[in-house]
DRENGULUM-128521 format. One line per 8 residues: number of its first residue (from 1); their letters; for each residue x negated, y, z negated of N, C-alpha, C. Coordinates in pm, whole numbers, plus 32768, in hexadecimal, padded with zeros to 4 digits. Each point is the difference from the previous one (the first is absolute). Example, Ala and Ser with C-alpha at 12.3 -4.5 7.8 and 13.67 -1.06 7.14 Angstrom:
<recs>
1 = as = 7AD9 7DC7 7CF4 8059 8077 8000 7FA6 8078 8000 | 8023 8069 8048 7FAE 8077 7FFA 804D 806D 7FB7 .
</recs>
This chain:
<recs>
1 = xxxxxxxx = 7FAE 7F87 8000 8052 8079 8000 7FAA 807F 8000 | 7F95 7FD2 7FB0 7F7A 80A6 7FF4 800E 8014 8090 | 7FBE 7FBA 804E 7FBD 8015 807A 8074 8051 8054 | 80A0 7FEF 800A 8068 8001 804E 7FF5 8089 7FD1 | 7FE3 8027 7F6B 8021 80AC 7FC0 7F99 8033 8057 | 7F72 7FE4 801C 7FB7 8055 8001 8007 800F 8089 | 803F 7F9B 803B 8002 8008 80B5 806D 8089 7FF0 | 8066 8002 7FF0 8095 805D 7FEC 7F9F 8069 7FA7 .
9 = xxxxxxxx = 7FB6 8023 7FD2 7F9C 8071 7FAE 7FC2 8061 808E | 7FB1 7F9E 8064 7FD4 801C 8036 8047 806A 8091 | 8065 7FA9 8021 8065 8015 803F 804E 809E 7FD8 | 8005 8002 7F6B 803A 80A5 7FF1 7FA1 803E 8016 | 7F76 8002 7FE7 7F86 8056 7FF1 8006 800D 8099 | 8001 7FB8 8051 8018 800E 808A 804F 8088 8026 | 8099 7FFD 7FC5 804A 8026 8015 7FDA 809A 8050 | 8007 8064 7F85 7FD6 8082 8068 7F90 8022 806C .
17 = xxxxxxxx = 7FA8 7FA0 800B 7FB0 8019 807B 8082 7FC3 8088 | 8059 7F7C 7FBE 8026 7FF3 807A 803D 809D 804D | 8061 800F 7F89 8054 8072 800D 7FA5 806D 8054 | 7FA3 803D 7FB6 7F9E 803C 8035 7FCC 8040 8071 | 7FF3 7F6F 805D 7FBE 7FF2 806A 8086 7F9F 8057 | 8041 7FFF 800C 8071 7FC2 8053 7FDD 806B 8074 | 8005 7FC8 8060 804E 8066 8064 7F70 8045 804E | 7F87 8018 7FA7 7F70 8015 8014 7FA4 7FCB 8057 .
25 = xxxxxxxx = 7FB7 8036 8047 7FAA 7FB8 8026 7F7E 7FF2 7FA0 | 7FA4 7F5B 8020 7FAD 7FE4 7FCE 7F95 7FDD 8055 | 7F6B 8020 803F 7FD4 7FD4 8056 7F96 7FA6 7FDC | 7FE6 7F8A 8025 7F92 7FAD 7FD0 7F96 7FFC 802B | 7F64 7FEF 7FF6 7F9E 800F 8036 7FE1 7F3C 7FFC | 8031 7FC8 804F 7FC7 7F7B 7F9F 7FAA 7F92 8076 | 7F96 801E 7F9F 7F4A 7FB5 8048 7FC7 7FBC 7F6F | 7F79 7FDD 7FFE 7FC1 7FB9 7F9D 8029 7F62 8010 .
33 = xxxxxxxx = 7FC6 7FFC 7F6E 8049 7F66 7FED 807C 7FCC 800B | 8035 805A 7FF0 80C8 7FDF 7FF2 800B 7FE4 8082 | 7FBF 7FEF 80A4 8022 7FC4 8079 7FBC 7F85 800B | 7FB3 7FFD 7FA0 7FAA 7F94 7FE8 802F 7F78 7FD8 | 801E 802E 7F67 802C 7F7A 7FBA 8078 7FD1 7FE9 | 8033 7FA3 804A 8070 7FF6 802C 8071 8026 7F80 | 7FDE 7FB0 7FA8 805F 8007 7F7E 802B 80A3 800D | 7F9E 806F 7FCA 801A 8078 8001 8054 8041 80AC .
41 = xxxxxxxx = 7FAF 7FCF 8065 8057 8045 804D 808D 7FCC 7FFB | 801E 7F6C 7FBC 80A4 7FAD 801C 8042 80C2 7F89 | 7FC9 7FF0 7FA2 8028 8067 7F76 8009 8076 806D | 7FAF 805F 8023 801B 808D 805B 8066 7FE2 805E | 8009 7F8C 802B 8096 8006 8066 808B 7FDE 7FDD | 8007 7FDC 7F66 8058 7FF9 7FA3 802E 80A9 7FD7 | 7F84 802B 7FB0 8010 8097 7FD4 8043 8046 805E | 7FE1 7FE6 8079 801A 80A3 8045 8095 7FB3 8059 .
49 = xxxxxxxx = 8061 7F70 8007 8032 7FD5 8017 80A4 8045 7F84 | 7FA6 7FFB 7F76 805D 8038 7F7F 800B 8087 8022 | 7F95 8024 8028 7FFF 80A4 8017 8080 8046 8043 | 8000 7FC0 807B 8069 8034 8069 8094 7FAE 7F84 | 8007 7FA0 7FDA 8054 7FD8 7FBE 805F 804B 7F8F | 7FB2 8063 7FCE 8017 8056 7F90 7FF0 8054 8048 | 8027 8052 8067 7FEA 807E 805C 7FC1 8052 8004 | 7F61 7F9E 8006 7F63 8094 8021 8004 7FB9 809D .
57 = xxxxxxxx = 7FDD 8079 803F 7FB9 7FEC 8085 7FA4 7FE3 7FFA | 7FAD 7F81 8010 7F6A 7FF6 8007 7FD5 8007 80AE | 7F83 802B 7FFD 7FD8 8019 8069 7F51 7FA6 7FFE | 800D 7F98 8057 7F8C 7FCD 7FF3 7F84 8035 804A | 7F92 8025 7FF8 7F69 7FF8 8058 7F9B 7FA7 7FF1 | 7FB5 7FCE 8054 7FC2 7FB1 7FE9 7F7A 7FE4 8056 | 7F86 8000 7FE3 7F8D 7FFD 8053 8006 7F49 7FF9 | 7F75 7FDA 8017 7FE7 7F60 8017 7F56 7FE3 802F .
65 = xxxxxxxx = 7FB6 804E 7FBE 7F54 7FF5 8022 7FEE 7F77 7FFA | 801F 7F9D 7FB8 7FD0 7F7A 7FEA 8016 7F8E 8067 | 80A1 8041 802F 8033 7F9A 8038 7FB3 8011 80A0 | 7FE0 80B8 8031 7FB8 7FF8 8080 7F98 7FF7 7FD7 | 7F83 7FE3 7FAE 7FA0 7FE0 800B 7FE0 7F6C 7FDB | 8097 7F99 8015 8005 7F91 801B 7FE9 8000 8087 | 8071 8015 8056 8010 8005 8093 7F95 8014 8030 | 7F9E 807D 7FC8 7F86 803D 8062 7FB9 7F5A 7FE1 .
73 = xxxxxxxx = 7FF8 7FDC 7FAB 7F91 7F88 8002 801C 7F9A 8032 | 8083 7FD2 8008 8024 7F96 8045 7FEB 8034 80A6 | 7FEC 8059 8009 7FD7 8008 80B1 7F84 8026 802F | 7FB7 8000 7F55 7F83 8004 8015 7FCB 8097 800C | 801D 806C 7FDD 7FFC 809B 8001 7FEB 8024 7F63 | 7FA3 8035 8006 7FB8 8033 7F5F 8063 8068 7FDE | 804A 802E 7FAD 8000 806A 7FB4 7FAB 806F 7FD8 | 8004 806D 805F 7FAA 8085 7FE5 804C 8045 7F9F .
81 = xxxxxxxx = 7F7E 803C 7FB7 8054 80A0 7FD7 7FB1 804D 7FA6 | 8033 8078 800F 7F99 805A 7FFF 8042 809F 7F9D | 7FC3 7FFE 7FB6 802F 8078 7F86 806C 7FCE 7FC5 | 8010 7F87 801F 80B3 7FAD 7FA1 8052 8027 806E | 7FEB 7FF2 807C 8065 7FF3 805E 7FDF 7F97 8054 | 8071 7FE6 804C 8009 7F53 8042 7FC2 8049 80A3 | 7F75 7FDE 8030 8005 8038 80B2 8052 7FBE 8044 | 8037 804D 804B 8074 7F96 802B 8009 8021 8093 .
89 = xxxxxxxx = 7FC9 7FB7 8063 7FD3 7FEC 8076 80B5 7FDE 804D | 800A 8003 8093 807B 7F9C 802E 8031 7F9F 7FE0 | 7F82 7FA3 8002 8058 7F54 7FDB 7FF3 8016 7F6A | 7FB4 8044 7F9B 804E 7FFF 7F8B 805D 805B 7FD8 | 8060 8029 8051 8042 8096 7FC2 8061 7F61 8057 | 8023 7FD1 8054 8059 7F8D 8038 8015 7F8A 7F8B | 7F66 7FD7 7FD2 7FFF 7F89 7F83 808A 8067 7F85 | 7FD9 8081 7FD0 8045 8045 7F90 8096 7FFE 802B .
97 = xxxxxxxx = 802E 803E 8083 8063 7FF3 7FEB 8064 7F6B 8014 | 7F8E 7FC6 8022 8059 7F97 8004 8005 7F91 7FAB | 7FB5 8015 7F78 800D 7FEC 7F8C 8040 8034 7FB1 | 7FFC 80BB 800C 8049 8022 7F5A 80B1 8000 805A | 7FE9 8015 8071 80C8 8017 8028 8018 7F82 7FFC | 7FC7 7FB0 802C 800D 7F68 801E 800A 7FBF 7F84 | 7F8D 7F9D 8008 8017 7F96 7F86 8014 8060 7F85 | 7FA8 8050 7FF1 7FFC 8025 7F4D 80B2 804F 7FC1 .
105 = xxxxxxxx = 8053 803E 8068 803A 8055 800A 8078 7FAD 8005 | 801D 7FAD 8050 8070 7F8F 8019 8022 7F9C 7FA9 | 7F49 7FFF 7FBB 8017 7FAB 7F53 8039 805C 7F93 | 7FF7 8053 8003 8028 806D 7F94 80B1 7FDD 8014 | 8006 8034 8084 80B4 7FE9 8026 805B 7F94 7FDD | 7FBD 7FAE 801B 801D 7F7C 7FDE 8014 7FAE 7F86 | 7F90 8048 7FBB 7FEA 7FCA 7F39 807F 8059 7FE9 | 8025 8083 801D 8065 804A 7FC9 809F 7FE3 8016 .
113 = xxxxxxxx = 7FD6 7FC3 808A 808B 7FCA 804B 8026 7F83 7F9D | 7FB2 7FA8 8009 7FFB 7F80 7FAB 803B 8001 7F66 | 8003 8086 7FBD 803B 8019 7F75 807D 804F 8018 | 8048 8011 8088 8057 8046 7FED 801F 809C 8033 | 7FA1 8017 801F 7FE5 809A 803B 8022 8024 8078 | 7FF0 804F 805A 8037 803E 8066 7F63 8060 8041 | 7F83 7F88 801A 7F99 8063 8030 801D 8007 8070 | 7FAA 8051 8024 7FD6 803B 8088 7F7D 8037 8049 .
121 = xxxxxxxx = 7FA9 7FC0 8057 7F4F 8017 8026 802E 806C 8042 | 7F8D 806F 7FF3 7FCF 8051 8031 7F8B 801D 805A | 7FB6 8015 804B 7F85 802B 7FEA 7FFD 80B3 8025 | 7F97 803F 8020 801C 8086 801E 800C 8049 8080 | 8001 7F9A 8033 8013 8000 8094 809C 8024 800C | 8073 7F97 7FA7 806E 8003 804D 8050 808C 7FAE | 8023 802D 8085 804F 808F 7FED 7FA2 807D 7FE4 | 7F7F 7FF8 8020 7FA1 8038 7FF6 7FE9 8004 7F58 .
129 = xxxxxxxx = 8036 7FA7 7FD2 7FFF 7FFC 7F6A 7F73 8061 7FA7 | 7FA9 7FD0 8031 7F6F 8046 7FDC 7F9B 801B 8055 | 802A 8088 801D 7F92 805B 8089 7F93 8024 7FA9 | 7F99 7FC4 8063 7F48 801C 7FE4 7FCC 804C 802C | 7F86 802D 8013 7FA8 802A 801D 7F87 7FB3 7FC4 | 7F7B 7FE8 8067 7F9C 7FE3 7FEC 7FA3 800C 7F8A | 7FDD 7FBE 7FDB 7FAD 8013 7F64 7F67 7FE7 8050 | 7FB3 80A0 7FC0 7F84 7FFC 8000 7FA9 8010 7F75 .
137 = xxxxxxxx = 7FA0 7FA9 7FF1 7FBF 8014 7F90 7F92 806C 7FF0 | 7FCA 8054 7F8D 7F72 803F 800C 7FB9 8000 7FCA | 7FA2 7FAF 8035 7F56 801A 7FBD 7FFA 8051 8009 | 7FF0 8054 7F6D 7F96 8081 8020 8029 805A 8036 | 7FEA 8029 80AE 8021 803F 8050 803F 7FE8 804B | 7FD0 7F82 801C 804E 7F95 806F 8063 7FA2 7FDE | 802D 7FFE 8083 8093 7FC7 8023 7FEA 7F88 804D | 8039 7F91 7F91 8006 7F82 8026 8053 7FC1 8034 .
145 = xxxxxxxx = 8001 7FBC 8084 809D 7FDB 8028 7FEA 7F55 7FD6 | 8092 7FD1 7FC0 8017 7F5D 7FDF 805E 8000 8059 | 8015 7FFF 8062 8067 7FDF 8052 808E 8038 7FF6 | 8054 7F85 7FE4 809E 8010 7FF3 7FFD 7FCF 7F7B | 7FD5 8086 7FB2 802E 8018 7F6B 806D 8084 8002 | 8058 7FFA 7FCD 805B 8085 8035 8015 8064 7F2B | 8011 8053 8035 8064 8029 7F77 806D 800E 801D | 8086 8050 7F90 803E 801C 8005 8035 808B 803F .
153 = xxxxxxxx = 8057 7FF5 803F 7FF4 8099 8040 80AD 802A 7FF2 | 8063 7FD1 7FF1 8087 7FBF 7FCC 803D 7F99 7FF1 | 805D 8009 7F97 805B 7FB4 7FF0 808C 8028 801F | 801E 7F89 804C 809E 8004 8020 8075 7FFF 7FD2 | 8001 801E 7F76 803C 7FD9 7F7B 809E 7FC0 8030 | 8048 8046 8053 8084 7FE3 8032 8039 7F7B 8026 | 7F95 7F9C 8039 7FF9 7F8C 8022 8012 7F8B 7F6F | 7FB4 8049 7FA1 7FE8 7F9D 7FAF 80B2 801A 7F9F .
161 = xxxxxxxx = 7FFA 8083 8000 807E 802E 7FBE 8093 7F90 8050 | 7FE3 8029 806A 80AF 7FC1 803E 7FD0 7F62 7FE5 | 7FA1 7FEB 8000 800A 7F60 7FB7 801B 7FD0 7FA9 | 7FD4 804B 7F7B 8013 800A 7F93 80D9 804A 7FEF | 8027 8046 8053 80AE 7FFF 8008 8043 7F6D 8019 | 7F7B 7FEF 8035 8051 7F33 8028 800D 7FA1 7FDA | 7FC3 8029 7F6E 7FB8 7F81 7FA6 7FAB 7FDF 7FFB | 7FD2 7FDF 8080 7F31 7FE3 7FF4 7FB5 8045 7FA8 .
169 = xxxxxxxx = 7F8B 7FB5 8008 7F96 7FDD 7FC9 7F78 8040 8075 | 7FBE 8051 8009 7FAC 7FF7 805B 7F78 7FEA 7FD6 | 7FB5 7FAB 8062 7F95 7FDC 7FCE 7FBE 8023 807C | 7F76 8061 7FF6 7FCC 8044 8050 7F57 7FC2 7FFC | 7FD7 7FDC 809E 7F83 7FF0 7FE6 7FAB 80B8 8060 | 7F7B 7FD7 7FE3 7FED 806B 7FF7 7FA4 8041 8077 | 8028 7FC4 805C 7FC5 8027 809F 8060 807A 805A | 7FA8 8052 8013 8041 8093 8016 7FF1 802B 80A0 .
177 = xxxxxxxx = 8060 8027 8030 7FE3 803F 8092 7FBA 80AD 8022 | 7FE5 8011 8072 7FFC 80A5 802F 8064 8012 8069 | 8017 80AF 7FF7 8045 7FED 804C 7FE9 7FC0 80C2 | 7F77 7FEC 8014 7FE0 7F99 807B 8040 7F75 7FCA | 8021 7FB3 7FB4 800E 7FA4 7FED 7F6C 7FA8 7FEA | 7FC7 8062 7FD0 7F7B 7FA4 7FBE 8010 7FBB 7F8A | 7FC7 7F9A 7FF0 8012 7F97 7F5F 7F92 7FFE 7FAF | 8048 803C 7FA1 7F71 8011 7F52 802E 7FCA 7FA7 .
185 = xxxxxxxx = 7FA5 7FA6 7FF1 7FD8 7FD4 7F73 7FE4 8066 7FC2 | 806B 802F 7F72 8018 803F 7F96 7FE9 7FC3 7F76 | 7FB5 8036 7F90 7FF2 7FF4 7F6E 8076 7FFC 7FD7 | 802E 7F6F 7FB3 8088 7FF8 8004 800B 804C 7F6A | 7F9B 8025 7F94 8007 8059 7F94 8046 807B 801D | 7FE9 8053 806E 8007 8081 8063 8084 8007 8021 | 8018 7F71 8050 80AD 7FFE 804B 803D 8011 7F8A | 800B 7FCB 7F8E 8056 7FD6 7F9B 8011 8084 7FB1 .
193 = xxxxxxxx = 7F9B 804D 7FF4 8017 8058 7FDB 8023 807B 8023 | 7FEB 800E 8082 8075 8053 80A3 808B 7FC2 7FB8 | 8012 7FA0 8019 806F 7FD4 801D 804E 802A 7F55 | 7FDB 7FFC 7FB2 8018 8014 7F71 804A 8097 7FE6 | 7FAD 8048 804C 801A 808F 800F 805A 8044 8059 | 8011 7FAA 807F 804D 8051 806B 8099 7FD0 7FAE | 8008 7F74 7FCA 8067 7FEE 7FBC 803B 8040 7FA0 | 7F95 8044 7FB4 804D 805F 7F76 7FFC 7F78 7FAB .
201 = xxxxxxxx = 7FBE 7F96 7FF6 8017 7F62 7FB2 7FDB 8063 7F5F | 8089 7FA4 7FB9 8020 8035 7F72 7F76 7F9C 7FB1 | 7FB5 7FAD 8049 7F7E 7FA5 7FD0 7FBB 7FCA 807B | 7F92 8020 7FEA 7F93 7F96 8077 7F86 7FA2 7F46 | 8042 7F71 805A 7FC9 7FBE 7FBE 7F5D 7FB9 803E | 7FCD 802E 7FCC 7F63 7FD8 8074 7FF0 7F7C 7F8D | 7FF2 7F8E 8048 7FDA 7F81 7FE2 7F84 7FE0 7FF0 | 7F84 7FF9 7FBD 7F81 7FB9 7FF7 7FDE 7F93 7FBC .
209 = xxxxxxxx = 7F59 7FEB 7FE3 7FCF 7F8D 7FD0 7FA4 8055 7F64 | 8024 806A 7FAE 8000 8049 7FD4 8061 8017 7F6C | 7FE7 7FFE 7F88 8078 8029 7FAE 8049 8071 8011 | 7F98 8065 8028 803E 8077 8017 7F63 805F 8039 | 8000 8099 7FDB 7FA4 8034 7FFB 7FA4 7FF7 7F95 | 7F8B 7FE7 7FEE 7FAB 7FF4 7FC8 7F94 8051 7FF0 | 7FF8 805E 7F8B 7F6B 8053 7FDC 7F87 7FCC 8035 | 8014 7F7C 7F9B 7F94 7FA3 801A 8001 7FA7 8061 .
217 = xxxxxxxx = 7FC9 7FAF 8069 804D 7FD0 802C 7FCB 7F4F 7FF1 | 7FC2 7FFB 7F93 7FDC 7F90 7FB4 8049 7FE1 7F70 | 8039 8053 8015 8052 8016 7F47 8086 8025 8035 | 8053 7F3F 7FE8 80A4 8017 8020 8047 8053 7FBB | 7FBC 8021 7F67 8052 806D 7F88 8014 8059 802E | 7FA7 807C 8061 7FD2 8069 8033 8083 803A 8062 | 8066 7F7E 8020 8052 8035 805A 8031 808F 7FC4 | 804D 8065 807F 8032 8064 7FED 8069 7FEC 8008 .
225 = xxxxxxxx = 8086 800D 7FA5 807F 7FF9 8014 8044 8080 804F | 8010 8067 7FEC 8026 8042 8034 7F88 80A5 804D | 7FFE 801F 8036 7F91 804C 8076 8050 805F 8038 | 7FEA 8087 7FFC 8023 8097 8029 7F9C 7FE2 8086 | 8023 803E 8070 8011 7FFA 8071 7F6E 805D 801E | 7FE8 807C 7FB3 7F9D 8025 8019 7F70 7FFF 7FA0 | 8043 7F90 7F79 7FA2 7F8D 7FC5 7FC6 7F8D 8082 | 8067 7FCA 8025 7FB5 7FC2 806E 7F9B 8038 8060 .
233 = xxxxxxxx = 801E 8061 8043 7F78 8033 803C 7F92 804E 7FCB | 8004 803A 7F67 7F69 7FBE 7FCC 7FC2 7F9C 7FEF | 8071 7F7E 7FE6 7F9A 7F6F 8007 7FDD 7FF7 806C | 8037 8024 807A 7F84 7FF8 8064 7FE3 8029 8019 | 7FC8 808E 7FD9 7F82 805A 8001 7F9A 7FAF 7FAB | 801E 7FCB 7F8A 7F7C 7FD5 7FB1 7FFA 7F88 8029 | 801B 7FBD 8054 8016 7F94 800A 803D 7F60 7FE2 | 806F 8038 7F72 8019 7F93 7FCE 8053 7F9D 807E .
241 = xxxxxxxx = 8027 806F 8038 8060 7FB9 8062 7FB8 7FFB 807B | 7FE1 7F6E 8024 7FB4 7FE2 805C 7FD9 7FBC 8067 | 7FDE 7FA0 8065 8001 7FAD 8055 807E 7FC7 801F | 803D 7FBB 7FF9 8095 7F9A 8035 8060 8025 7FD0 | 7FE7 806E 7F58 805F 803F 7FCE 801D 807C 804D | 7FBB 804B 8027 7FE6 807F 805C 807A 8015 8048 | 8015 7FA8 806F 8052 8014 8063 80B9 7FD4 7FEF | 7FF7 7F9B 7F39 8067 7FEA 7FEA 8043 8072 7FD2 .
249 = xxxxxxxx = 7FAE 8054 7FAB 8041 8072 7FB6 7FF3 8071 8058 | 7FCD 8002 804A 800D 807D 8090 808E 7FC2 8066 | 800C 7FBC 7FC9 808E 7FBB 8060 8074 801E 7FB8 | 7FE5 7FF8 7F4E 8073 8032 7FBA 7FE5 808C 8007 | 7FD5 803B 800B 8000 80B1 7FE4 8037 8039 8071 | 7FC9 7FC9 8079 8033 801D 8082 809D 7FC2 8012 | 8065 7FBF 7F9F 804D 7FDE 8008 8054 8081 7F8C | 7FDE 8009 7F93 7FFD 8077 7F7F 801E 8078 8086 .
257 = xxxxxxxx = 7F96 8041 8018 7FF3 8056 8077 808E 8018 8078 | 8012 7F6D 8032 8073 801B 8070 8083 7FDE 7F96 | 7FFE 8012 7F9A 808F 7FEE 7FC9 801F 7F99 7F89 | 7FC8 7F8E 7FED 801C 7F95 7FCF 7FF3 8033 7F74 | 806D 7FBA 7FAF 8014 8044 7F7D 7F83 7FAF 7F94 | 7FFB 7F97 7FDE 7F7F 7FE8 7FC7 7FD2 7F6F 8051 | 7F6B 7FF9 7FDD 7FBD 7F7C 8042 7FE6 7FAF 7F71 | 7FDC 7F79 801D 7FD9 7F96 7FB8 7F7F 7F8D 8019 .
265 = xxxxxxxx = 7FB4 8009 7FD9 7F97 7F9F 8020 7FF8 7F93 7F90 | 8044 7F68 8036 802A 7F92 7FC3 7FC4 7F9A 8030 | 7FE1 7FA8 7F89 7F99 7F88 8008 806A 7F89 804F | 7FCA 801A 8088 8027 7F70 803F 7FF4 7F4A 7FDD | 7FC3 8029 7FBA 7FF7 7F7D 7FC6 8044 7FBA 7F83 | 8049 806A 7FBD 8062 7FE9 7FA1 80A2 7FDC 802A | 8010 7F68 7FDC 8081 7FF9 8009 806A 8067 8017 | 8064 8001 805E 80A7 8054 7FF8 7F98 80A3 7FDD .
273 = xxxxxxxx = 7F76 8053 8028 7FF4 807A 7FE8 8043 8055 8022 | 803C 7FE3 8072 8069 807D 803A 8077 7FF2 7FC0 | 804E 7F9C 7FCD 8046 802F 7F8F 7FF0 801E 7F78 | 7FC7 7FE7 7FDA 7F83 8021 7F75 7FDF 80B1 800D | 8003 802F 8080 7FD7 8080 7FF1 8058 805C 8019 | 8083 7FB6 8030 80A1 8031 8055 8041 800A 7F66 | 8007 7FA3 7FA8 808D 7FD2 7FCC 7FC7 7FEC 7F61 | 7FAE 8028 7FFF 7FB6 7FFA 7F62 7FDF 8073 7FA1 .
281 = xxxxxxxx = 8006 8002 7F91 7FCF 80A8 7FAC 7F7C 8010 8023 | 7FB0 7F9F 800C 7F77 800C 7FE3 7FA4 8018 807C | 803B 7FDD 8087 7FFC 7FDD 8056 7F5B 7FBB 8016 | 7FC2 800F 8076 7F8F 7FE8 8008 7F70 801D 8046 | 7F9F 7FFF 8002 7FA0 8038 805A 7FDF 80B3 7FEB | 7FD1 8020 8073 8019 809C 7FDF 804D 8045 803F | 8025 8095 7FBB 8093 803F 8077 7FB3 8088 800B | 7FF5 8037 808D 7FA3 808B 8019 809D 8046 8007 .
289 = xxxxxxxx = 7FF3 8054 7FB7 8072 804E 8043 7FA3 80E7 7FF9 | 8057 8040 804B 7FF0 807F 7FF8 8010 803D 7F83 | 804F 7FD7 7FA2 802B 806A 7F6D 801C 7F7E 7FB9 | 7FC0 8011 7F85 7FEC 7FA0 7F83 80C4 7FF8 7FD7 | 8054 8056 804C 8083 8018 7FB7 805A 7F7B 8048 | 7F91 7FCE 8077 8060 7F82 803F 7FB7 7F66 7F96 | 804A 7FB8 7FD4 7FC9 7F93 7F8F 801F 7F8D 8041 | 804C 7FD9 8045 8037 7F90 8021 8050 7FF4 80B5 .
</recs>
């Protein structure tokens, strides 16, 4: 009988986030381990299955580095890259998209479909969903070209919206057009957080392999629970914030920036985290927001 109270305990504590956030959008960043290990990804396609269930809009994004630097090897093609970007030549900008829209993107649809949901694949191609422009890197002075690496240059927000009037679920991979109809491989940290912002999303949940932000980043105690927006960009002036973290929390600010009411950086590797950080007092990981006056 304990166990039945504390399940029905849990369930009220739930309660006003459902209330809350009904009706909201929520956008997910979800990479790391959680595409990895199956158990956890079966759990993320449950969560965000309840999500739409209790009436949040979730909005999925999703990169897939592991799964194309399977493909590149099975055809025998090394994996370049250079300043933490993927070079991405023809036949590998062809291998990407036809991994993250393809297999990686159709599995996402599918695990969600499979619990009940109403997904829907994306990539950024369709409906001009996510217009690029060319990404150049700089040494120094110089300007490095990696090929068909693109940034963000808009989001189509309207597309994802009338989907979301329909019930769906959209799950977006993260290959972007120009207006020539050129194809870039995009930082799916970057898309997710475009996409976070053109939405006005009442949460962008960025998914990692990470508890949260970390001072230290050898000392799990050290996490930061909550982070002022222009606290964050002194940690990366001094550097606390740094290498692989860099481009996650420049993805939430740039999301802060186009609108998005607060971000979250949550340990992918923890059981049900996205409801743990949706539907809980305590929630979890860290939350960057603009004014210490937003808590939850």
């Amino acid at each position: 009988m304990q166990k039945q109270i504390e399940k029905a305990e849990m369930l009220v504590e739930a309660l006003p986030y459902i209330k809350k956030f009904a009706g909201k959008t929520v956008v997910v960043k979800y990479g790391g381990n959680a595409m990895i290990n199956d158990e956890i990804k079966d759990q993320v396609m449950k969560d965000i299955v309840l999500m739409k269930y209790v009436g949040v809009n979730p909005v999925i994004v999703h990169g897939g580095g592991p799964a194309i630097n399977s493909m590149l090897a099975k055809i025998g093609k090394e994996a370049e890259f250079k300043m933490g970007n993927r070079v991405t030549d023809e036949e590998t900008m062809e291998i990407v998209e036809m991994v993250l829209s393809g297999k990686v993107n159709k599995g996402i649809v599918a695990g969600i479909n499979r619990h009940g949901g109403k997904a829907i694949g994306l990539s950024g191609k369709d409906g001009n969903l996510i217009l690029a422009r060319k990404k150049y890197l700089m040494d120094g002075k110089e300007k490095v070209d990696i090929g068909f690496v693109g940034e963000v240059k808009k989001i189509n927000a309207s597309i994802i919206e009338d989907l979301q009037k329909d019930g769906f679920i959209p799950v977006i991979s993260t290959v972007g057009v120009d207006e020539d109809g050129n194809t870039y491989n995009i930082n799916a940290d970057y898309v997710a957080g475009a996409i976070a912002g053109a939405l006005n999303a009442d949460k962008f949940l960025f998914m990692t392999d990470v508890p949260g932000l970390l001072r230290d980043i050898n000392d799990p105690s050290s996490k930061i629970s909550v982070l002022k927006y222009n606290e964050a960009k002194d940690l990366i002036e001094d550097g606390t914030i740094s290498g692989g973290m860099l481009p996650k929390i420049d993805a939430c600010m740039t999301a802060l920036d186009a609108g998005a009411e607060n971000v979250h950086i949550i340990d992918g590797r923890v059981k049900h985290t996205i409801l743990l950080e949706l539907f809980t007092d305590s929630g979890i990981g860290t939350m960057i927001v603009k004014d210490y006056r937003i808590v939850r």
